[in-house]
C-alpha positions in Angstrom: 30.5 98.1 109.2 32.3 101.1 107.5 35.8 100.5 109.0 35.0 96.4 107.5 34.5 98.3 103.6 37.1 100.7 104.6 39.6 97.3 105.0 38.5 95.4 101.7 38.7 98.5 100.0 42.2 99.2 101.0 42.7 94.8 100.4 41.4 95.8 96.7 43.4 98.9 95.9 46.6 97.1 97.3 46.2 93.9 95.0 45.3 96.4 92.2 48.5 98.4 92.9 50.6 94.9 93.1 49.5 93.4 89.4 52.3 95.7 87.4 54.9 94.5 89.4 53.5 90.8 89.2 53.9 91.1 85.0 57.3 93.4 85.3 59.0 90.0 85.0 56.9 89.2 81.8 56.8 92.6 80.8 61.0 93.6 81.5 63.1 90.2 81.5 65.1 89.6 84.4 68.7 91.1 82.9 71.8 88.3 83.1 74.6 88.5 85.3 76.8 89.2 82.2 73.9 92.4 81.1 74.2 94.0 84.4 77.8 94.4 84.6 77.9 95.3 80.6 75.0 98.0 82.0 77.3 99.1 84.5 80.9 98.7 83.3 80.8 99.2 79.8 77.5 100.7 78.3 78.6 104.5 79.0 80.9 104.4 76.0 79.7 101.4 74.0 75.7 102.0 74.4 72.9 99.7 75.8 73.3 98.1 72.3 76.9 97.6 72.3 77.2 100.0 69.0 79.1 102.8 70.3 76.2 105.4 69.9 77.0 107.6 73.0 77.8 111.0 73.0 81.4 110.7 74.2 82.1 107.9 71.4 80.2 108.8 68.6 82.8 109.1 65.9 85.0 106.7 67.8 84.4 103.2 64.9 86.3 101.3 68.0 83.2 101.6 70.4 81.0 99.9 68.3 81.3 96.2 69.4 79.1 94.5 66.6 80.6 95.0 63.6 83.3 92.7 61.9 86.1 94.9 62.4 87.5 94.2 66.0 91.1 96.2 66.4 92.9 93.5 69.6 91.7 90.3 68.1 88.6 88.0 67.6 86.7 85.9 69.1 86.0 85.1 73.0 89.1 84.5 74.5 90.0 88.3 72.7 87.1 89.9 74.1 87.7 88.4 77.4 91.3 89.8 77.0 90.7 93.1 76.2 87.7 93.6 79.2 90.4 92.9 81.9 93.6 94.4 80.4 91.8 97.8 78.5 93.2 99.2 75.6 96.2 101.8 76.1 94.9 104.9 76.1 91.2 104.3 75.0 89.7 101.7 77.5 90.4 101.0 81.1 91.3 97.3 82.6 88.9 95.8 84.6 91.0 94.2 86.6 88.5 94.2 89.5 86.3 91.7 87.6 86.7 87.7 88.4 87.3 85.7 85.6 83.7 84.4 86.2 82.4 88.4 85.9 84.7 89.2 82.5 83.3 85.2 81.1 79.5 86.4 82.4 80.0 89.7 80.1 81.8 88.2 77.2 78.4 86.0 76.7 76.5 88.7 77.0 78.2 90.5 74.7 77.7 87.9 72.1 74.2 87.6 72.6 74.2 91.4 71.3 76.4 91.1 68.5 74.5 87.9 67.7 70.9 89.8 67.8 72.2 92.7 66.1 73.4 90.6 63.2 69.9 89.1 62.4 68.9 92.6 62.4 70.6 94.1 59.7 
């Protein structure tokens, strides 16, 4: 009889233990393609938020990626430019990334600048 209360117990602390990860998804949104590689390739010097806030490019108005001022050119095919080439002496190519990878970050990219626009 005890090892049977011993085994529902254990059955209702493991379902207890399981509900935050069953409302992570709810909770944390699955991340896009296009916002993990942004996460991974670019948010050390352009932040989570694409604004440039990071320590190492603080003062540096090029990191910020949501303002109107873009210094190699507007617009998608632009961005989609500058992620695989770099910029001489301030960003590094990407030439690893497929086209598919570079499209999947450009999108992402203007989700941000899109959000960050109805914010301010």
């Amino acid at each position: 009889m005890a090892s049977h209360r011993s085994a529902q117990l254990l059955v209702a602390l493991v379902c207890c233990a399981c509900i935050p990860w069953a409302a992570c998804s709810e909770i944390f949104p699955q991340r896009t393609p296009g916002e993990k590689l942004y996460r991974k390739r670019c948010a050390s010097c352009h932040g989570i938020d694409a604004r440039g806030n990071t320590l190492k490019y603080m003062s540096n108005a090029k990191a910020d990626l949501t303002d109107d001022t873009w210094y190699n050119g507007q617009g998608s095919d632009a961005m989609a430019m500058v992620i695989e080439n770099g910029v001489f002496g301030s960003m590094p190519d990407n030439k690893d990334l497929s086209q598919e990878e570079i499209r999947q970050i450009v999108e992402h990219l203007e989700t941000v600048i899109e959000k960050s626009r109805s914010l301010y």
